[in-house]
N, C-alpha and C positions, 0 to 999 in steps of 0.2 A: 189914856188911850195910846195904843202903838200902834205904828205900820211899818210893816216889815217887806221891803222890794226884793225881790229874786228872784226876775228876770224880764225879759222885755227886752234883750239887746238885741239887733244883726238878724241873724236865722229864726228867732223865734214867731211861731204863729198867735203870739198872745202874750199879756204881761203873767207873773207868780206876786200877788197880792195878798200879804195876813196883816189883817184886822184883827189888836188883843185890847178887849174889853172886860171890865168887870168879870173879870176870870173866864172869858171865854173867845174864843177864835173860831174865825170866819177869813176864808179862805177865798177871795174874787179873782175868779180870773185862772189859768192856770196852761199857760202857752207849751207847746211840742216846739223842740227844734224839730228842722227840715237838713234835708242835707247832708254836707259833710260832716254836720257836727250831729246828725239825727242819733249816734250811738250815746249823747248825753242825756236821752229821754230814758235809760234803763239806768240812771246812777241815784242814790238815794236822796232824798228830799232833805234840807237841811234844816226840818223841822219835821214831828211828829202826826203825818196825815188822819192819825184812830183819835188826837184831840179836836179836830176842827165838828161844828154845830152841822148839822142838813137841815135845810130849810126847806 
């Protein structure tokens, strides 16, 4: 099992949480900056969001 952090600091309204299990990912969580830094909410994910499960 892995957990993968990517993000939660300062501006953010929420953590970026992957969960990788038995070949599959689950994604908890997933924070907007606000702000001055709100132009970081349009830059790409630094993982693949078409692999994550919906539950």
């Amino acid at each position: 099992m892995r957990v993968g952090f990517y993000g939660g600091v300062e501006g953010v309204t929420g953590s970026c949480l992957l969960l990788e299990a038995d070949n599959k990912k689950v994604l908890i969580d997933c924070g907007l900056f606000q702000g001055l830094e709100e132009h970081k909410n349009y830059e790409p994910f630094p993982f693949n969001p078409r692999e994550m499960r919906l539950f």
